[in-house]
C-alpha positions as CSV (number, residue, x, y, z in Angstrom):
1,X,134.7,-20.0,69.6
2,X,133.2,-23.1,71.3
3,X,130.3,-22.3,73.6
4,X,131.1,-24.9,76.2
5,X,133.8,-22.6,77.2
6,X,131.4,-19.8,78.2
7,X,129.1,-20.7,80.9
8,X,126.1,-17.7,80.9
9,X,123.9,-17.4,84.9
10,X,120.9,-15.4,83.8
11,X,120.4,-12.7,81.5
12,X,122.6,-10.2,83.4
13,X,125.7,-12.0,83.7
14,X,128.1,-14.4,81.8
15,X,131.7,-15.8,83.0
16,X,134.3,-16.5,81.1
17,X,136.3,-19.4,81.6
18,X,139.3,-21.8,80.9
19,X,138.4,-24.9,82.4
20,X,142.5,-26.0,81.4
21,X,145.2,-25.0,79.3
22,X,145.7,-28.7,77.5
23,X,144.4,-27.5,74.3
24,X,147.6,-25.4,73.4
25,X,148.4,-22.1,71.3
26,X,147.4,-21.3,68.0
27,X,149.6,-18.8,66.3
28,X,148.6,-18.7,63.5
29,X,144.8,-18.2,63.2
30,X,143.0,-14.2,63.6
31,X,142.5,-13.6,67.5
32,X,138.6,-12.9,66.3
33,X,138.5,-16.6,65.7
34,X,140.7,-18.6,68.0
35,X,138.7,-20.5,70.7
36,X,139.4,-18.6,73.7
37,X,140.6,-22.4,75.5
38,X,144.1,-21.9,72.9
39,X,146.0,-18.8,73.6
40,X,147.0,-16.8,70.8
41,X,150.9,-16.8,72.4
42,X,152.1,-18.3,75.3
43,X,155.7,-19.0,76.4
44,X,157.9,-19.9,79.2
45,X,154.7,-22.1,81.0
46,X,153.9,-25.5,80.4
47,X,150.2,-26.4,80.3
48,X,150.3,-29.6,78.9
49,X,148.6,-31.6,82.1
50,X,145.8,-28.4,81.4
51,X,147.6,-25.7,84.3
52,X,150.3,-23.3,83.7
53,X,153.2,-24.1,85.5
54,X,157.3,-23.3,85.2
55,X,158.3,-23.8,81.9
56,X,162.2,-25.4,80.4
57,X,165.1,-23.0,81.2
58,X,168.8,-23.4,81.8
59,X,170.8,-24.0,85.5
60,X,174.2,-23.3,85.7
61,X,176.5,-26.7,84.6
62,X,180.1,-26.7,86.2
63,X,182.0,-29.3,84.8
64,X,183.8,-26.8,82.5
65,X,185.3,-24.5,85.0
66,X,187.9,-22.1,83.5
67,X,186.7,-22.7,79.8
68,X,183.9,-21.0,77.6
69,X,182.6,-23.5,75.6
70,X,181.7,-23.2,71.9
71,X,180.6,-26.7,71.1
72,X,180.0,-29.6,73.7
73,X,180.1,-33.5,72.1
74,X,179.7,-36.9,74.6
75,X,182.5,-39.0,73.5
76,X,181.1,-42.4,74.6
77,X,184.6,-44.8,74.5
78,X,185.1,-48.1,76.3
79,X,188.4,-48.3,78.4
80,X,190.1,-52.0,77.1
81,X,192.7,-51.9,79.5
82,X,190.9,-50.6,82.3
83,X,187.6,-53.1,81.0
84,X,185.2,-50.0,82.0
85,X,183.5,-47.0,80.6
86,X,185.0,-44.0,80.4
87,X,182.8,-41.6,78.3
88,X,184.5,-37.9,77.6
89,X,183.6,-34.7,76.6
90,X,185.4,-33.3,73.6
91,X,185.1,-29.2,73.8
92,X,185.3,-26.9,71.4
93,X,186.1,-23.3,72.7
94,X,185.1,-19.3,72.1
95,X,188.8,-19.2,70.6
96,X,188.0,-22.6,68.6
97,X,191.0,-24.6,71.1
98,X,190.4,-28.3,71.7
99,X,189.8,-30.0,75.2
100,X,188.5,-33.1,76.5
101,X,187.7,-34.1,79.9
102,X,186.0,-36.6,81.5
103,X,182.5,-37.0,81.7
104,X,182.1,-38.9,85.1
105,X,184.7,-36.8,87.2
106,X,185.9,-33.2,88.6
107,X,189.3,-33.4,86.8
108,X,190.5,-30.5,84.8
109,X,190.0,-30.4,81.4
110,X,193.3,-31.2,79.0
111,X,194.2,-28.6,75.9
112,X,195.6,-29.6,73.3
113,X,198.0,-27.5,72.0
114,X,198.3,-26.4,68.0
115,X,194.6,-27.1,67.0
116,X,192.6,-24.5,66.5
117,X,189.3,-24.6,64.8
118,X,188.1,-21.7,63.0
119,X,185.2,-23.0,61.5
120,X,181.9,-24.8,63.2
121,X,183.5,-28.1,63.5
122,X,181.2,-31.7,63.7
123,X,181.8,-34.3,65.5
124,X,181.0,-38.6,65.6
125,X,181.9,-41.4,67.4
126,X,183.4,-44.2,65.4
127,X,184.9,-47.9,66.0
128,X,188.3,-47.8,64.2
129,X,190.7,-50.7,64.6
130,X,188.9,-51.8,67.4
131,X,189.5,-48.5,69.6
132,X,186.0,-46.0,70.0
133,X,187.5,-43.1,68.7
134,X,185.7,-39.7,67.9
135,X,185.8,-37.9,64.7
136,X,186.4,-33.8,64.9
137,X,185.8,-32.7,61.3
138,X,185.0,-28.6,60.2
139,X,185.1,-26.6,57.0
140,X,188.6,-25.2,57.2
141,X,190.0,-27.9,59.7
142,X,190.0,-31.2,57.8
143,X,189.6,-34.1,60.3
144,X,190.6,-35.4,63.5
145,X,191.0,-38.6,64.9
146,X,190.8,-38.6,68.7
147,X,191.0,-41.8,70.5
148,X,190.7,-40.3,74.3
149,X,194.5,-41.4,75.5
150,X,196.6,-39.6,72.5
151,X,196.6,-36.1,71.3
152,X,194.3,-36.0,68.1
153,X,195.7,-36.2,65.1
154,X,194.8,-34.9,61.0
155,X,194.0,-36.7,58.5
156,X,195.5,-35.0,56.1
157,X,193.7,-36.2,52.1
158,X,190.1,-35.6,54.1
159,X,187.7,-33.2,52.8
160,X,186.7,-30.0,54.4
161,X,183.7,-31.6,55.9
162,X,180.7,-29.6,56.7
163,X,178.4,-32.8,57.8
164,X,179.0,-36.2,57.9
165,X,176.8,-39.8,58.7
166,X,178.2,-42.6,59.3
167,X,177.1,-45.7,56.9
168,X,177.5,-49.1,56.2
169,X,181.1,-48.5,57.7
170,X,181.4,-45.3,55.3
171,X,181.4,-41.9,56.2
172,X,179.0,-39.8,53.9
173,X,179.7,-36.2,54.5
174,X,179.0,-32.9,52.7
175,X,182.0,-30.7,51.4
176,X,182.6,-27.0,52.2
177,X,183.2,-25.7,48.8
178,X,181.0,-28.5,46.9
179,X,178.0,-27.7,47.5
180,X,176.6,-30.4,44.9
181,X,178.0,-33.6,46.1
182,X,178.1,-35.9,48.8
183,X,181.5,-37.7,49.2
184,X,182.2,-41.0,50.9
185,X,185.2,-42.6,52.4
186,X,186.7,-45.8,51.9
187,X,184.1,-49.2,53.0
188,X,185.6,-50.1,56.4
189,X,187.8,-46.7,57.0
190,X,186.1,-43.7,57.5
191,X,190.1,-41.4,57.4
192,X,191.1,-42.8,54.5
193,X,189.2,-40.6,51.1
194,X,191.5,-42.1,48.3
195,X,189.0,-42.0,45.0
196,X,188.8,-44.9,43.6
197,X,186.3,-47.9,42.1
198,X,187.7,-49.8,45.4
199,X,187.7,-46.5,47.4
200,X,186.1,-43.1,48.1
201,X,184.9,-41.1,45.7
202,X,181.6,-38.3,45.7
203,X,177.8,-38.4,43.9
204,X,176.7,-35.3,42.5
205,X,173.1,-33.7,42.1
206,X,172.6,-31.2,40.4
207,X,168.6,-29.9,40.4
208,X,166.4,-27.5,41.3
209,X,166.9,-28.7,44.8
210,X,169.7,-26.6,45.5
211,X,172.8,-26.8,48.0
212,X,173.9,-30.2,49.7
213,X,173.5,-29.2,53.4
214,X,173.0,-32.0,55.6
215,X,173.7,-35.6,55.8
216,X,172.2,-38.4,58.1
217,X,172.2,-42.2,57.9
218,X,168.4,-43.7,58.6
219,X,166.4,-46.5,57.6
220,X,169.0,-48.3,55.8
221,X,169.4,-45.3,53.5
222,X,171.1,-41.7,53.3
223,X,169.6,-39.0,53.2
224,X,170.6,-35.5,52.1
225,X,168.9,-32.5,53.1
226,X,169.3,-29.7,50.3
227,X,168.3,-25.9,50.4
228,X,165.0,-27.1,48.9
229,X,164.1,-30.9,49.3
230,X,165.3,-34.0,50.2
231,X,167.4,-37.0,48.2
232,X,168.1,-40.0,49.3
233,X,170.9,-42.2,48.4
234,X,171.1,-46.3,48.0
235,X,174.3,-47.4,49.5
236,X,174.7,-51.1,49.8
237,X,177.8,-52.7,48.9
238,X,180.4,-51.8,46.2
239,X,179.6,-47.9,45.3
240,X,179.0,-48.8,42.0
241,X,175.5,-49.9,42.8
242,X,175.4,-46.5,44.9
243,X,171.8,-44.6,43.3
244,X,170.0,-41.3,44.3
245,X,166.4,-40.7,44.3
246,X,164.4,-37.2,44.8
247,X,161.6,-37.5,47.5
248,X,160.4,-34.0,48.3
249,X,160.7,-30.7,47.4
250,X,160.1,-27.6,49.8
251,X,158.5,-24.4,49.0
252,X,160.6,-23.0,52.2
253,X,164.3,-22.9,52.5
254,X,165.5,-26.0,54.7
255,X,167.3,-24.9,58.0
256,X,170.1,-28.1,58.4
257,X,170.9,-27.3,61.6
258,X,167.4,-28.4,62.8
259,X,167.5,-31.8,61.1
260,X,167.2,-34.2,64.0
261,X,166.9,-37.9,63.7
262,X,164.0,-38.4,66.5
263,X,163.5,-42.4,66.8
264,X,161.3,-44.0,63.3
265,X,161.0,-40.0,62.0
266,X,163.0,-36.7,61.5
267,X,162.0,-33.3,62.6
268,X,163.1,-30.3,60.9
269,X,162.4,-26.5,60.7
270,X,161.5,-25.1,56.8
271,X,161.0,-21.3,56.8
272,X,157.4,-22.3,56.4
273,X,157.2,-24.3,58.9
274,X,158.2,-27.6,61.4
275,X,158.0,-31.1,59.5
276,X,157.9,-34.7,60.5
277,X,159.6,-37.2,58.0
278,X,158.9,-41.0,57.6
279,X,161.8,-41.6,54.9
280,X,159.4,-41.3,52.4
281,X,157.0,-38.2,52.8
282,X,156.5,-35.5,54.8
283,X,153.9,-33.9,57.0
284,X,153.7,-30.5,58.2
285,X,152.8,-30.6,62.2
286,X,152.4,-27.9,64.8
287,X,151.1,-26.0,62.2
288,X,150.1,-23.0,64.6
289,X,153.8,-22.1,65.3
290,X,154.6,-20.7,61.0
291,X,153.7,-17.6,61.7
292,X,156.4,-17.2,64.9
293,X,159.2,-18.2,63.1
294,X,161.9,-15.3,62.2
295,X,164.9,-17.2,61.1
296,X,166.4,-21.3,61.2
297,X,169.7,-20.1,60.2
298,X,171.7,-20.8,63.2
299,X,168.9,-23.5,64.5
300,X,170.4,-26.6,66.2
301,X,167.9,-29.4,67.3
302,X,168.8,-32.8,69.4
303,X,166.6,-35.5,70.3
304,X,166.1,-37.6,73.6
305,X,164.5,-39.4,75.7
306,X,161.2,-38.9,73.4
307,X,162.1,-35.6,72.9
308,X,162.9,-33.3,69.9
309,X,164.6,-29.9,71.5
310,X,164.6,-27.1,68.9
311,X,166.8,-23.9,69.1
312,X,165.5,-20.6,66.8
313,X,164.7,-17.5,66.3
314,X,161.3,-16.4,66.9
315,X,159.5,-13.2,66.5
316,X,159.2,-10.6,69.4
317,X,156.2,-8.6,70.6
318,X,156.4,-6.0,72.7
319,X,158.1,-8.0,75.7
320,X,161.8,-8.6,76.0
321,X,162.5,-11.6,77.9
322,X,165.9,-13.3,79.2
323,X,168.2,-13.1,76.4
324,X,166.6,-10.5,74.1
325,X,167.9,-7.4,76.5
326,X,171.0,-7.7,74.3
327,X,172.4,-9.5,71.4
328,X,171.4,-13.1,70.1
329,X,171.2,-15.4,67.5
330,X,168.8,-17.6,68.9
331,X,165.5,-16.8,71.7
332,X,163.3,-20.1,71.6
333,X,163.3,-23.6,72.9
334,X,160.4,-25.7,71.9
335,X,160.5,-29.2,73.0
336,X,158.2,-31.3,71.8
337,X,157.3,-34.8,73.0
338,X,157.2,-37.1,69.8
339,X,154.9,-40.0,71.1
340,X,152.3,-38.0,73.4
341,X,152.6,-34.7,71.0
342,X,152.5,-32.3,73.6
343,X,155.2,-29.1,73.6
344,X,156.5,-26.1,75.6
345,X,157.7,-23.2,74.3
346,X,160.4,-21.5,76.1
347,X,161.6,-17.6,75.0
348,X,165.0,-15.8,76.1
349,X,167.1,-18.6,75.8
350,X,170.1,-18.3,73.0
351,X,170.9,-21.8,72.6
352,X,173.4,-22.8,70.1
353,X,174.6,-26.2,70.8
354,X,172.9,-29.0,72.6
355,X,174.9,-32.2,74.3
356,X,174.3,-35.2,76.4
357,X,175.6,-35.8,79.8
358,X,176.9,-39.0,80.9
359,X,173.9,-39.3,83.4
360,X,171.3,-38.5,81.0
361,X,170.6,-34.9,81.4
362,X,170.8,-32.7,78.6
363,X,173.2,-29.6,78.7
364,X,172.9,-26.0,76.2
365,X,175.7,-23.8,75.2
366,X,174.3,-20.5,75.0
367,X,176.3,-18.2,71.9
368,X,177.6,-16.1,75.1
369,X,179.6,-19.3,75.8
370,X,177.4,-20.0,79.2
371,X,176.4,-23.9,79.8
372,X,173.5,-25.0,81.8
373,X,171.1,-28.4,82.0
374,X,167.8,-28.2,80.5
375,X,165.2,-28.2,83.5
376,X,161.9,-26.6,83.5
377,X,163.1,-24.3,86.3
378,X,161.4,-21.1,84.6
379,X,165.1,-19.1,84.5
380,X,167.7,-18.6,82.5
381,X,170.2,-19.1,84.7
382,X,169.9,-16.8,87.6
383,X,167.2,-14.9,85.9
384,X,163.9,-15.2,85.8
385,X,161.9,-15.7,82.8
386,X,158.9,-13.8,81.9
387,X,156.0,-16.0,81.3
388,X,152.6,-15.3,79.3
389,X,149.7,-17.2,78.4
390,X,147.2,-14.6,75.9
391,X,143.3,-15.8,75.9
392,X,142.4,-14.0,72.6
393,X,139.5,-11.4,72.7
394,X,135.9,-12.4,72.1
395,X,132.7,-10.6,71.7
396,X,130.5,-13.0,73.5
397,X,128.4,-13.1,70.0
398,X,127.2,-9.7,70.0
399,X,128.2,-6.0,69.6
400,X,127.7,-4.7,73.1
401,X,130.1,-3.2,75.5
402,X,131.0,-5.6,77.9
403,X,132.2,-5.0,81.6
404,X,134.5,-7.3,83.5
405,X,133.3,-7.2,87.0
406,X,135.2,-10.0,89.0
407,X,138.5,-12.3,88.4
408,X,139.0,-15.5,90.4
409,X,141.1,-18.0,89.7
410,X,143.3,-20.8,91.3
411,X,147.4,-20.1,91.9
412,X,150.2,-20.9,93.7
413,X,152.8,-17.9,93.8
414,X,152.9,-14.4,92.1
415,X,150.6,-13.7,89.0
416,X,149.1,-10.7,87.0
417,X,145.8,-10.3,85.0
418,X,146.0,-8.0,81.9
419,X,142.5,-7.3,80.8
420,X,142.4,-6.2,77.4
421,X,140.3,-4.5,74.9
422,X,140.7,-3.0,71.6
423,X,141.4,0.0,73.1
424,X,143.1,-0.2,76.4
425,X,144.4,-2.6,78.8
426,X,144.3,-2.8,82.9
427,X,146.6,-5.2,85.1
428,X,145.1,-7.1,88.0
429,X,147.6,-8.8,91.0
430,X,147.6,-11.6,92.6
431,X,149.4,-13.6,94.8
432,X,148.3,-17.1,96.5
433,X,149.5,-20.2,97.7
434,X,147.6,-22.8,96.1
435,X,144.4,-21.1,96.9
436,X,141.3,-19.7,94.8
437,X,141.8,-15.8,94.6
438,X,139.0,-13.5,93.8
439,X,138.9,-9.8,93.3
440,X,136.2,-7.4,92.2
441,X,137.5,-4.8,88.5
442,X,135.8,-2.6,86.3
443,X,137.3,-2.7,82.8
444,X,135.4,-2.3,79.6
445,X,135.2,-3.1,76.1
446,X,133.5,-4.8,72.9
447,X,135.9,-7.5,72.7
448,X,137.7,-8.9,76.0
449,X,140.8,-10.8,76.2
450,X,143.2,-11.3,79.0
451,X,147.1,-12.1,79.4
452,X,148.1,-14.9,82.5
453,X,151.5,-13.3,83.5
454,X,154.2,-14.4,85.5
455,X,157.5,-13.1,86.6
456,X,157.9,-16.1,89.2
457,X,160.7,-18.8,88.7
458,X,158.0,-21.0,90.0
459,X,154.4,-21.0,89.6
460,X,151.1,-22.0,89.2
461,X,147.5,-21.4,87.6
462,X,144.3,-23.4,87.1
463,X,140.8,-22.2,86.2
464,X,141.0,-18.3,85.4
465,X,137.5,-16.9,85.0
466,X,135.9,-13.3,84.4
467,X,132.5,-12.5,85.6
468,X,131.4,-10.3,83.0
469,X,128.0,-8.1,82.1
470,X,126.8,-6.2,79.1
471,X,125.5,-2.6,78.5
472,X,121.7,-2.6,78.3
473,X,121.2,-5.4,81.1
């Protein structure tokens, strides 16, 4: 515990305070020892300009009106004819059916009739024969070619494709089925997987690295993230100069889905932890957040605008916030800004697929099929989200029983006070309107800690302090 953050006034008396939030959470460490500027858990505030204020949720998006979306993908395609943009969305529904609409208009979406996708299907845009077409590829499927005027069609002497990076004019992908191998297409023609020396054909590896799960194309290289580590493949040229090289090995199972190619690095999510990637090694960072995670295995990540976004599943406490009144695979969002370092963490939001908009926004499909635009709006769409901010317990450096005689900080809205001892707990109210509130308590204990709470779709808190004394004075 740092002393600057405990201001003493005599014998009698000292008041504890948070002069800001900047300094973050620390999950990880004993709440005994964690400076009691970090909390021990927050979520669903952002405090990175050192207040607690509305955190990122989800507001209702309407541009797929009559359809519950699976999967959402921004078809970006330039209009010849018509010498314009004319960017699409390609949707995947709950029942797996196919539809694209625009992504500038209010036009219904078109179905297209006999395709059906059964299995989690990708998707990428690709320059064939001049025309921006996207590619719709899954496990059972095979692939698609749509080319946003014609209904899609199969490629029918494609893999079962589970991932796929585009190349050096190749598609790399990995292989439902073949977990050991990466296969590529033909140089110049992504549909066409003939194996041959003048063809496609596949690389095997075969280590203690386990399953091909992931591809992605970066730094002139790529790269394959496996159960357990990370290979990266030379591709220049004629594949019989193609070579593979082993760069890292994890002690945590890799989650694929949360493989993100974030400007000059890559994020991802081990089941030990978040790691940044350079193409050669790899750093652990936001080490405070290991001991939160529960489970990558139906993570999905996206980066923008600076931005790595990060669905999982995180641990619960005793709360249960926005989505976790019934059943979900995912409850976190944690965006994290990759230049300044500062992140949020959001609970109660079951994100499974993010997508671009044409504007620039950045829209979620929940796993209930729901589709809303990431703002920090503090809901979920019509429903608030709790929010929490835990200052961990201290002792003050001694053994005595402490009393907590007076709260007073500055807030804009509807906020609680949880004092909280090792024994018992007592909630304080407040509510201001960007005003300093004060208001005289009696609570005891050996160790003090208190929770910032808020049930408020908008809020906003600065400076919390407790006027405390000890037994004896």
């Amino acid at each position: 515990m740092r002393d600057n953050y405990i201001a003493f006034a005599g014998a009698a008396k000292s008041r504890l305070v948070i002069p800001d939030f900047s300094s973050g959470v620390d999950f990880f460490s004993d709440e005994s020892v964690t400076a009691v500027n970090r909390a021990k858990d927050c979520y669903n505030f952002c405090f990175s300009d050192g207040a607690l204020k509305e955190g990122y949720g989800l507001v209702d998006y309407e541009r797929f009106k009559g359809i519950r979306p699976s999967y959402v993908w921004l078809y970006k395609r330039y209009d010849i004819e018509k010498e314009m943009q004319d960017d699409r969305f390609v949707i995947v529904s709950e029942e797996g059916e196919l539809y694209s609409c625009t992504a500038n208009g209010s036009e219904p979406a078109v179905k297209f009739t006999g395709i059906t996708f059964t299995s989690p299907p990708s998707f990428v845009n690709y320059r064939l024969y001049g025309t921006d077409v996207v590619l719709i590829c899954s496990a059972r499927e095979g692939m698609y070619v749509y080319d946003g005027e014609n209904t899609p069609y199969h490629v029918d002497n494609a893999p079962n494709i589970t991932s796929m990076a585009l190349h050096y004019e190749r598609l790399f992908v990995t292989v439902d089925g073949e977990k050991n191998a990466v296969w590529f297409s033909d140089d110049l023609d992504p549909t066409n997987w003939d194996s041959s020396l003048a063809g496609g054909g596949f690389i095997q590896m075969i280590d203690e690295r386990g399953a091909l799960n992931r591809v992605i194309s970066y730094l002139n290289y790529v790269y394959v993230f496996r159960d357990y580590g990370i290979s990266r493949i030379t591709a220049f040229g004629a594949q019989t100069d193609f070579s593979v090289s082993n760069l890292f090995v994890s002690s945590g199972k890799i989650y694929p889905g949360s493989v993100a190619l974030c400007g000059d690095s890559v994020i991802f999510l081990a089941a030990d932890g978040l790691y940044m990637f350079d193409g050669v090694s790899t750093k652990k960072i936001l080490k405070g957040l290991d001991t939160i995670i529960e489970s990558g295995e139906n993570a999905c990540a996206f980066y923008a605008e600076g931005k790595y976004y990060l669905s999982f599943r995180r641990k619960k406490d005793e709360d249960t916030v926005g989505c976790e009144d019934s059943s979900y695979l995912n409850n976190a969002l944690l965006v994290l800004d990759i230049n300044g370092g500062d992140y949020s963490m959001a609970r109660g939001l079951d994100i499974t697929c993010f997508c671009h908009t044409a504007d620039g926004s950045i829209i979620a499909v929940t796993s209930n099929c729901d589709v809303g635009t990431i703002e920090k709006c503090g809901s979920f769409f019509s429903r608030y989200l709790k929010k929490k901010w835990r200052v961990p317990k201290t002792d003050l450096g001694d053994d005595k029983t402490k009393f907590v005689r007076k709260i007073c900080l500055t807030i804009d809205g509807n906020v609680s006070i949880v004092l909280r001892s090792d024994t018992r707990e007592k909630e304080v109210s407040f509510r201001g309107f960007n005003e300093v509130k004060k208001k005289r308590v009696s609570f005891s204990g050996r160790r003090i800690g208190f929770d910032i709470v808020s049930t408020d779709d908008s809020v906003y808190v600065s400076r919390p302090s407790l006027i405390i004394t000890k037994s004896g004075n």
